[in-house]
N, C-alpha and C positions, 0 to 999 in steps of 0.2 A: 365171416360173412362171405357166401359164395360172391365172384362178380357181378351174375347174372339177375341175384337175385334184388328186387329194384327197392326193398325198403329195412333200412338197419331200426334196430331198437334200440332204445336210451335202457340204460341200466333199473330204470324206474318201471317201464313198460315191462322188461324181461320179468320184474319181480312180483309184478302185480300178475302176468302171465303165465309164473307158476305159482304161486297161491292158488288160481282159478283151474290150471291144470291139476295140481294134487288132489282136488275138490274131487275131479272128474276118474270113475271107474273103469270106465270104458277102457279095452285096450287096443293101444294105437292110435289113443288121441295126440290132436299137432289143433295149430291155431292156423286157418285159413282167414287168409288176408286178401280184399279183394275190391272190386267199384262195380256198381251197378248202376244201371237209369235209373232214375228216381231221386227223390228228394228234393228240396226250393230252389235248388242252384241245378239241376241237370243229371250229374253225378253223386251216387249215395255210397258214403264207404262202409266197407263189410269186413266183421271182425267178430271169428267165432270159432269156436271148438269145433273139433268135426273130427270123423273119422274112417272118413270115404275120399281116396284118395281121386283125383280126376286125370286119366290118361291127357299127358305134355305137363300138364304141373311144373311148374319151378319149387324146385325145394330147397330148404336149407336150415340150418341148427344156429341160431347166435345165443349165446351164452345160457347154455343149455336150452333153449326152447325150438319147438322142430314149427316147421313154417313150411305154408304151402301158398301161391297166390298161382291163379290162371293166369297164360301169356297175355290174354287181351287186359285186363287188369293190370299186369306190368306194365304195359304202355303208357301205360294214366299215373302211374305210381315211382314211373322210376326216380330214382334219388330222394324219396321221401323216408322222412324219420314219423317214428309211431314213438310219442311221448307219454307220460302217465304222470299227473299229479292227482292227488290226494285233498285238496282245495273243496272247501263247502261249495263254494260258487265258481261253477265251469270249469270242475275237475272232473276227472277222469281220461280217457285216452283219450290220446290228438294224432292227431295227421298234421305235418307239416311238408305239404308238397308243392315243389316246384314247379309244377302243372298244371297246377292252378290259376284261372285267371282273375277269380272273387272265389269266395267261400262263405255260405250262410252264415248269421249271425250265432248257430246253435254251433257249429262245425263240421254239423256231420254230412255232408252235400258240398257238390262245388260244379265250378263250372270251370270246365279244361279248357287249357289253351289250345288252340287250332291247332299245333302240330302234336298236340302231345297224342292227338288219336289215329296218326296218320301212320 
């Protein structure tokens, strides 16, 4: 994991993230990780294949998976882990970020702590 880059993945995440990347054709796909306005808490996280890379990008490869998030995104994300369980009930990927002040009940939304936007 580069330094910079602000979110490590659990071994589970990685594997469930290349099951969905060997899916995908496309050449030069990477999984862009990222937050946007929106969602019941504020912030809504974003987690998706892509293959348009965006001038400043943080990039980085953790065990085998290539990763892209925008810097303002980083902001919001640093130190977060991206987890993947497989569970009937409230599985699938998680964010576990420490810039969080609450986080919906569903998880996918939050609301950042005052400095984490600064």
């Amino acid at each position: 994991m580069s330094a910079e880059f602000p979110i490590r993945l659990t071994q589970e995440a990685a594997d469930r993230l290349a099951r969905l990347l060997a899916k995908d054709v496309r050449e030069g796909v990477f999984v862009r990780i990222g937050v946007k306005g929106g969602g019941c808490s504020g912030m809504e996280y974003l987690l998706r294949l892509d293959t348009r890379p965006i001038e400043g990008d943080l990039a980085d490869e953790q065990l085998g998976i290539p990763l892209r998030c925008d810097p303002k995104s980083a902001r919001y994300l640093r130190g977060s882990t991206l987890t993947y369980t497989g569970n009937l009930i409230g599985g699938g990927f998680r964010f576990d970020n420490p810039n969080a002040a609450r986080r919906c009940g569903c998880g996918t939304s939050f609301t950042p702590k005052r400095e984490a936007g600064a």
